[in-house]
N, C-alpha and C positions, 0 to 999 in steps of 0.2 A: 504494500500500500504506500503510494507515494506521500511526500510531506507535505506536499500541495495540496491533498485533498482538503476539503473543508471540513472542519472539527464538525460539523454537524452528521455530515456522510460517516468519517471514521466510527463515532460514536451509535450511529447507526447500525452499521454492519459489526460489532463488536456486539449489540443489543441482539443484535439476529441470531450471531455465529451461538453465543452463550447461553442464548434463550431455554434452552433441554434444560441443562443444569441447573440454572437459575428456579424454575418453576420446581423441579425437584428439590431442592435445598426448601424451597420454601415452603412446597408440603409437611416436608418432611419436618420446620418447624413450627408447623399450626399445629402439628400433633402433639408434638411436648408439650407447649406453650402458649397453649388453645386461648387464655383469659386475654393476653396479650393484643388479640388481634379480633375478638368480637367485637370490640365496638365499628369496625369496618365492615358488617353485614347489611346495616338501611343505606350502604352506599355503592351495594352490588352494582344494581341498575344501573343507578348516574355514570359507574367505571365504564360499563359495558357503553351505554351511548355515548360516551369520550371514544373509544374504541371504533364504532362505528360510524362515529363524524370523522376520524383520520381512513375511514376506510372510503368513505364518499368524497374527503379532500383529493385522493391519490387517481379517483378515474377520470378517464379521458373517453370522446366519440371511439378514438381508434381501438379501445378496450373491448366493442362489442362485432370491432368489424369480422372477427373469427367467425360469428355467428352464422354470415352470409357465404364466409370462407368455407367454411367445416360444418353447415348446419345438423349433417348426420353424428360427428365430434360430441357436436355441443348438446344434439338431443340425447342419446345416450347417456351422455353422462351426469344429465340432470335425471331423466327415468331413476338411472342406477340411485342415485340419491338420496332419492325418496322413495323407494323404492326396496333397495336392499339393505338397509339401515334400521328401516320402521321395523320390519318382519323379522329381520335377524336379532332386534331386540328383543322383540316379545316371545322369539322362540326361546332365546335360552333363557330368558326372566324365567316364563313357564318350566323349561328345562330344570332349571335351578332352585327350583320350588319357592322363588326371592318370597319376602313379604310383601304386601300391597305398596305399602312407600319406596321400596327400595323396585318396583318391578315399575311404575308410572316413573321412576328416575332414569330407569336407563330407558322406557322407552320415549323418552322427553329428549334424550341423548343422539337416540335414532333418528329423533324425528325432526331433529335442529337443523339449518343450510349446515352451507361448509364451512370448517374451520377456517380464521383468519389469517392463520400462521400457513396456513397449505402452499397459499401462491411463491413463497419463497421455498418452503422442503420441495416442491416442482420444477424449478428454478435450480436449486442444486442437483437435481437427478436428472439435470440433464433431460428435462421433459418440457413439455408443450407450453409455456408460460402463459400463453396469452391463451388460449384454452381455457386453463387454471384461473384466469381472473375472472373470462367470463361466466365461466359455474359458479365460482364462487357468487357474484355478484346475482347472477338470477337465480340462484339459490337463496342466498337472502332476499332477494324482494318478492318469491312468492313465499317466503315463511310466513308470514302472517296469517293467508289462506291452507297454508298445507299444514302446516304444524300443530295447530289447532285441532283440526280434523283428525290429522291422524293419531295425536294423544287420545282423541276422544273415541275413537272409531278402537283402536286397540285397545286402550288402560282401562276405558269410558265403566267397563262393568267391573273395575275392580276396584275404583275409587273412584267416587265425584271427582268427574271434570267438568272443569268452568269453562267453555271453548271460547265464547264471547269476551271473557276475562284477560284467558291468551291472546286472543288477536289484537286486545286493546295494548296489552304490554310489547306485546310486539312490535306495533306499529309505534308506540314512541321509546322504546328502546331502538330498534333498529331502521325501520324505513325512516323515521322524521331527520333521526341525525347523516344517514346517508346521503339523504334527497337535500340537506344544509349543506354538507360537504361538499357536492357537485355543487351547488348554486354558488356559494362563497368561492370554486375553482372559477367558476364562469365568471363571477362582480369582479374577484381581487386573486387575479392571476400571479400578480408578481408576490403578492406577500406571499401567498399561495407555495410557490415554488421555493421563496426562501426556508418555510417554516417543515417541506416536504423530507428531508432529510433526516430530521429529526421524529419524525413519526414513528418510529422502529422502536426506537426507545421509548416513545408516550405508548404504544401496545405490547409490549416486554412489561412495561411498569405498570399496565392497567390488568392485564392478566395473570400476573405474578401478586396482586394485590388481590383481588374478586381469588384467588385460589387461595391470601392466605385465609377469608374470611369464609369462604363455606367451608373448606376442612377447621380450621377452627369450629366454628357450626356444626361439623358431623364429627368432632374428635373422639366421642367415646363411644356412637356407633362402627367406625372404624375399627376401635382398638376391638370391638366385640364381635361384630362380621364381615372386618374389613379383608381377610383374605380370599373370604367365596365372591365380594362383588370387584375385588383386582382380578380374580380370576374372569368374570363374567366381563368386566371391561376390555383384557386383551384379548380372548375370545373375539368378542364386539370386532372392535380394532382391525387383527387381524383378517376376520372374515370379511371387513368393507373391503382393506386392500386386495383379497385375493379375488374376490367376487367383481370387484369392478373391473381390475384388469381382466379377468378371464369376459367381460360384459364387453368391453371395447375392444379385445384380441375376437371375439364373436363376430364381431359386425364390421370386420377387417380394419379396423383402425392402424395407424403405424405408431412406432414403437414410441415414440416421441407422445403420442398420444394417450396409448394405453397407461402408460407412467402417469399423466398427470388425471387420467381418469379415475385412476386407481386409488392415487392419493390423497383426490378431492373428496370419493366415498370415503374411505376409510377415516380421512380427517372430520372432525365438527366442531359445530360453533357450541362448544359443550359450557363455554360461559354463560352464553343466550340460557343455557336448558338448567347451569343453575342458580341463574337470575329468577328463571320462571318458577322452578321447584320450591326457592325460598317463597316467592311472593304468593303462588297460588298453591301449593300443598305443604310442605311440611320441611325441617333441616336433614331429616334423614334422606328425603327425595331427592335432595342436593348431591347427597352422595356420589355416587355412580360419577355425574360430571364431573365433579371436585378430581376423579382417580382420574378420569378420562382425562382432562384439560393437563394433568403430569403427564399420563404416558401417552398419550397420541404424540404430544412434543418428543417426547425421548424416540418411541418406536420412529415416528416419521423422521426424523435426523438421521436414525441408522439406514433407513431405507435409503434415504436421500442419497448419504455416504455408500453407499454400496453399490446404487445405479449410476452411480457420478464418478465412478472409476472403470463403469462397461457403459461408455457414446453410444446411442442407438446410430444403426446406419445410418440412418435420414436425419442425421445432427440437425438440418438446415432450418428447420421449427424451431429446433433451442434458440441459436444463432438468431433467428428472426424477432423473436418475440423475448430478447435480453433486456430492448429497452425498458417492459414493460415496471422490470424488477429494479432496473437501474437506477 
């Protein structure tokens, strides 16, 4: 990294590179030290819409041109989604005999867009970037309609859900502040573009916060059945990755693609689901996220790391869509 870069870039990609770690350290101290960090739970939401206005500040028109590029890309791997996420939750909640809070947690997990940290683990494996932004993005902005639904359609008989509740939190947790992020790009570009750099680090620091407060939140559920629902989380996990790539290697996608389709399933916005668990069911609901939102980070790094030393042939996707990350 040259010296020239601007302290805000450096700081930036140091935020990114560390981010695994970081969020693990810091699970790992809301468990010991759980008193220390509740008072951060009534400020889940507010982090999460911080989060989701640097995510609307960073798009651009050319961010959705993939769509018209790759429409069969782009439809897949929204399908997959929503798709293999929702059902692969409820099957092994069901699978696992969970309790009622802890099985509407992970399927709230299933049923969230994509995680936010995806478009960069896509980006280093060496996969389709600009693919990865646009699921991301239209993944969030039909959560509001699908997410709802599908808490309600799956969990709906094994705990009151409030579907009308979720879509309300939804919509001003994440479409209000995205839909301000793109508008503030469009008013005030230049400041826009200064303050762009440093974004990496306001969602390191707003995800590594909102994790230390629901595991704090669920710290002595954890210690009591915190290893059947780690187990039920890498499960999860894993099966988005393997189920997406094997969903866009299906419908012949290139390798450049399948990577970041993969990733974007297997990734989620596991903060959104346990913003939502606090606010509309229970701390234990929380759960399941709190594991996910650690280890999707770690697991997605290692994948990253391991496809980002085998180039797919058709690098030329990576190559293309570097700006997007840059």
């Amino acid at each position: 990294m040259s010296s020239t870069t601007p302290v805000g870039e450096r700081i930036g990609r140091i935020a990114g590179t560390w981010f695994p770690l970081v969020v693990l350290i810091a699970g790992a101290i809301a468990i010991v030290m759980p008193q220390l960090f509740l008072p951060l739970g009534p400020w889940i939401n507010t982090l999460l819409g911080i989060i989701m206005l640097g995510m609307g500040l960073t798009l651009q028109p050319v961010d959705f041109k993939v769509i018209a590029k790759k429409p069969k890309a782009f439809l897949i791997g929204i399908v997959a989604q929503y798709v293999i996420m929702p059902l692969t939750a409820i099957a092994l909640a069901l699978a696992f005999q969970l309790p009622p809070a802890l099985l509407v947690g992970v399927v709230l997990v299933g049923s969230a867009p994509g995680g936010t940290s995806s478009n960069v683990m896509v980006y280093l494996a060496k996969g389709d970037t600009a693919l990865s932004v646009a699921m991301t993005t239209a993944s969030t902005l039909l959560a509001p309609v699908l997410t709802p639904l599908l808490v309600l359609w799956l969990a709906g008989s094994y705990l009151p859900v409030d579907a009308w509740g979720l879509f309300q939190s939804i919509i001003f947790i994440v479409l209000l502040p995205v839909i301000a992020g793109v508008v503030l790009r469009l008013l005030l570009p230049k400041l826009v573009q200064a303050i762009l750099p440093w974004l990496p680090l306001v969602s390191v620091t707003g995800i590594t916060l909102v994790v230390l407060a629901v595991v704090a939140g669920s710290a002595a559920t954890i210690l009591s059945v915190g290893l059947l629902v780690v187990l039920v989380v890498i499960l999860h996990n894993g099966i988005g990755y393997g189920l997406g790539f094997l969903a866009a290697k299906s419908v012949g996608l290139d390798t450049s693609a399948r990577r970041a389709v993969a990733i974007e399933v297997g990734m989620q916005n596991s903060g959104l689901a346990a913003g939502l668990a606090r606010t509309h069911f229970t701390p234990e609901a929380a759960l399941p996220a709190a594991i996910f939102s650690v280890w999707h980070n770690v697991s997605g790094a290692l994948l990253a790391s391991f496809w980002s030393r085998r180039p797919p042939k058709d690098a030329a996707a990576h190559d293309e869509s570097a700006a997007v990350i840059s």
